[in-house]
RODO-2510 file (C-alpha; in nm, 4 decimals, decimal comma):
residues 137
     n   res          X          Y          Z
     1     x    -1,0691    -1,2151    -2,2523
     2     x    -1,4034    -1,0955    -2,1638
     3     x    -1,5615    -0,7751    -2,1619
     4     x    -1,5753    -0,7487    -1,7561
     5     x    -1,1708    -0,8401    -1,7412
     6     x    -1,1158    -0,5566    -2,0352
     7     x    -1,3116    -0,2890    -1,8049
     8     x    -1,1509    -0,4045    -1,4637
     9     x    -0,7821    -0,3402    -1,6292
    10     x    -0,8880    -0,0035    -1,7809
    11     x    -0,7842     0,2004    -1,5028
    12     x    -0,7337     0,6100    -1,5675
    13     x    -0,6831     0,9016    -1,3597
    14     x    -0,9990     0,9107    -1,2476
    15     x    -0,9963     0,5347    -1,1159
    16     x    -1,0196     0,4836    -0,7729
    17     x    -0,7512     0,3470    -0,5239
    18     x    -0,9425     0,0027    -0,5159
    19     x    -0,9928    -0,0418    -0,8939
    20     x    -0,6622     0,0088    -0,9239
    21     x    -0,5282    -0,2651    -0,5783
    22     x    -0,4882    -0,6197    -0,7326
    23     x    -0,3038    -0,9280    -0,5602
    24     x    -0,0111    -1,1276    -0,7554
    25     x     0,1272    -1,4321    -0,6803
    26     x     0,5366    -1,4283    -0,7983
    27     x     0,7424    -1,7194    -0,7194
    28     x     1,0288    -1,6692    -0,4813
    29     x     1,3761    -1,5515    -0,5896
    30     x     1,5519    -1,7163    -0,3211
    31     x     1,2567    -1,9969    -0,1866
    32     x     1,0982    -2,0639    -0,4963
    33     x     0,7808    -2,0832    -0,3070
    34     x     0,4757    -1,9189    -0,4006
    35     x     0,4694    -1,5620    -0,2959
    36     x     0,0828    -1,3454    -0,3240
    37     x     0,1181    -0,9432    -0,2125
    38     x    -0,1591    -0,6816    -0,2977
    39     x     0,0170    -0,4632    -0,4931
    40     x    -0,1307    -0,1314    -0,7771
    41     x    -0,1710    -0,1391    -1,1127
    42     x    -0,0453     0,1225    -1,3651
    43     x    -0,1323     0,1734    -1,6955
    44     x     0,0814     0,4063    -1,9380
    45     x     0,0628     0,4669    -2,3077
    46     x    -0,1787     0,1388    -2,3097
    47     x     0,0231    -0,1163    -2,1044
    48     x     0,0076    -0,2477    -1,8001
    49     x     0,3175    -0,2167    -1,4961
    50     x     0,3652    -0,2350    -1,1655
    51     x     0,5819    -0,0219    -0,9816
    52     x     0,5713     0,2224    -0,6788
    53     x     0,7523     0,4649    -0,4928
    54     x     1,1612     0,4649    -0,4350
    55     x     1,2720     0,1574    -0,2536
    56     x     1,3860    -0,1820    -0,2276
    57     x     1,0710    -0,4732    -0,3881
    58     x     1,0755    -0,8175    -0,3049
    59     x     0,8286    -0,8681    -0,6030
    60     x     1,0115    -0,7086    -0,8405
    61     x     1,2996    -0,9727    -0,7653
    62     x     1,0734    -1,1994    -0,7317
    63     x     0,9610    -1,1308    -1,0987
    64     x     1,3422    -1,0708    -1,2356
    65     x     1,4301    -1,4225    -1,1122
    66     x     1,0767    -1,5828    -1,2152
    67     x     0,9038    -1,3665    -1,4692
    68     x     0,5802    -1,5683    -1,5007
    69     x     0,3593    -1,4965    -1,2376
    70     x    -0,0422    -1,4514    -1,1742
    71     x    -0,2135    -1,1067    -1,1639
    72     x    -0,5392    -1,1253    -0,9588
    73     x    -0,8212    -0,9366    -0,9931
    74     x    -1,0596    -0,8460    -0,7204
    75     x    -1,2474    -0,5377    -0,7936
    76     x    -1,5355    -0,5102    -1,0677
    77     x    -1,4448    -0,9196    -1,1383
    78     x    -1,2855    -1,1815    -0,9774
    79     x    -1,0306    -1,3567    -1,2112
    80     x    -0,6836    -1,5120    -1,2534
    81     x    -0,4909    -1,3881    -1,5075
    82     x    -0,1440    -1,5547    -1,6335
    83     x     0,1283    -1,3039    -1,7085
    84     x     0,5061    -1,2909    -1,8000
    85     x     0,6925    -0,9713    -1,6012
    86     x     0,9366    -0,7507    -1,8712
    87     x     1,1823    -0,5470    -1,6347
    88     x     1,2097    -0,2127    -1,7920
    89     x     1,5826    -0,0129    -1,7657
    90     x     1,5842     0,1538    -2,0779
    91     x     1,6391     0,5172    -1,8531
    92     x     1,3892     0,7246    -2,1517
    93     x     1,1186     0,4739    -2,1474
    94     x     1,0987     0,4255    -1,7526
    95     x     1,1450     0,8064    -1,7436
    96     x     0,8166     0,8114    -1,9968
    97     x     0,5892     0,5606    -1,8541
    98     x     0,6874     0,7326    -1,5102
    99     x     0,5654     1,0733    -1,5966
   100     x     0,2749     0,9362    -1,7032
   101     x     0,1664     0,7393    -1,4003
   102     x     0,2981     0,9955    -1,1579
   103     x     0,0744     1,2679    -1,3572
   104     x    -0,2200     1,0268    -1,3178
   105     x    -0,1459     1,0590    -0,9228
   106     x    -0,3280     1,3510    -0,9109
   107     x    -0,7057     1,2180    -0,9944
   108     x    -0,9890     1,2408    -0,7336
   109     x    -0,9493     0,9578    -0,5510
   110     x    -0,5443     0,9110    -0,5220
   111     x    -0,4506     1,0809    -0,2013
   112     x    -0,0818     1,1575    -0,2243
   113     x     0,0309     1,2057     0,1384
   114     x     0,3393     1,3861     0,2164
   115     x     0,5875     1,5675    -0,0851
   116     x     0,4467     1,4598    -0,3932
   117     x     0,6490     1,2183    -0,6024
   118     x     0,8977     1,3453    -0,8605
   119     x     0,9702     1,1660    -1,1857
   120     x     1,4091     1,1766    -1,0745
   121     x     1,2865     1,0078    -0,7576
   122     x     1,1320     0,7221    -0,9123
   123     x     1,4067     0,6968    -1,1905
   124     x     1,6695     0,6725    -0,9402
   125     x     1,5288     0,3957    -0,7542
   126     x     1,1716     0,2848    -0,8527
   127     x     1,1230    -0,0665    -0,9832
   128     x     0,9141    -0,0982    -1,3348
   129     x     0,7398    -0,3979    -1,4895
   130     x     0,5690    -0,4023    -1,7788
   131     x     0,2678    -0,6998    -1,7451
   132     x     0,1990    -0,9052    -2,0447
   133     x    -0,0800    -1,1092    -2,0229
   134     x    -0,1381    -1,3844    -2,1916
   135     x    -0,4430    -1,2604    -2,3438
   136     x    -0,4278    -0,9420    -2,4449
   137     x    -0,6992    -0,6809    -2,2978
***
């Protein structure tokens, strides 16, 4: 993996909104057809997820039903990158990697509209997948 792909997935608190919007493309649960959505990316303790706030995600059973999928990068670089989706339920971990990217929520350039997001809120119904690529960044 090159040094531009490395940067472009080293998102922090102080990234902005569009460093952090990428598109993937999933494969349909129920179609099996090719599925692309912009979507965020997370990063917590090192890894990579996706998730968001409380609610119902066609990616994520998208993902559960077809775990290989393509994350897409459009910010800094342009580039398709192969990845296998790991759903995470362990309740401590999820309620780890959530504190973390709901703390990060708070940088300069993440407006958080409304109550702010609690940790129990995205525990009780928040979707969380770890990305692996298949080169690691």
């Amino acid at each position: 993996m090159d040094d531009a792909v490395r940067n472009a997935l080293a998102i922090n608190r102080d990234s902005t909104v569009a460093e952090r919007r990428i598109d993937i493309t999933t494969t349909g649960a129920r179609t099996g057809r090719s599925r692309r959505q912009e979507i965020w990316l997370y990063r917590a303790s090192g890894k990579l997820y996706l998730t968001g706030r409380p609610g119902r995600r066609d990616w994520y059973a998208n993902l559960v039903a077809h775990p290989r999928f393509t994350v897409h990068l459009k910010h800094q670089v342009v580039a398709d990158l192969p990845a296998t989706a790991v759903p995470i339920v362990d309740t401590e971990t999820r309620r780890d990697v959530f504190t973390e990217i709901i703390a990060g929520l708070d940088g300069p350039h993440i407006p958080v509209r409304g109550n702010p997001p609690t940790v129990e809120d995205w525990l009780a119904g928040s979707p969380l997948m770890e990305i692996q690529l298949d080169d690691k960044p």
